[in-house]
N, C-alpha and C positions, 0 to 999 in steps of 0.2 A: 537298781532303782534308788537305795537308799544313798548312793554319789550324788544322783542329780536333786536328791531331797537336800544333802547337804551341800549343794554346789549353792542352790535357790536360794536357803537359808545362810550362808554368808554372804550372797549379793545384797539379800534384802536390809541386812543387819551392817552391812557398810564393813564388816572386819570378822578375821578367824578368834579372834581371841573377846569378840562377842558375840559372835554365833557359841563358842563354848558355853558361856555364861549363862547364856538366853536356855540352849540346847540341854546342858548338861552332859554333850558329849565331850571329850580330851582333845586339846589342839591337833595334835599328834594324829587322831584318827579323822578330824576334818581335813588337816594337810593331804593324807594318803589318798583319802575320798578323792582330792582335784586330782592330785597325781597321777591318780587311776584313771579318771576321766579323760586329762589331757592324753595317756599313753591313748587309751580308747580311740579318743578323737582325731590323736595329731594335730592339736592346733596348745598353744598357751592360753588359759582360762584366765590365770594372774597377771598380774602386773608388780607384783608386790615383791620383794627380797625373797630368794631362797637358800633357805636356813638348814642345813639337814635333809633333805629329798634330793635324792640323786636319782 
């Protein structure tokens, strides 16, 4: 549950590295959250450059 909390919280906040800000979670752990999500899902959640998640 707390993926799709930070999945919501970076749409609404337009970026990962203001969801940080806002959240006070670490980039790092909002990255894994999609990561997780998309493995979940199977589908690509981002659109955005990836950096470090393989």
């Amino acid at each position: 549950m707390e993926d799709i909390s930070n999945f919501v919280l970076i749409a609404r906040t337009g970026s990962l590295t203001r969801s940080a800000v806002v959240s006070g979670v670490p980039k790092a752990t909002l990255s894994h959250s999609i990561h997780r999500l998309e493995n979940l899902l199977e589908v690509e959640l981002s659109s955005g450059p990836r950096r470090g998640c393989t």
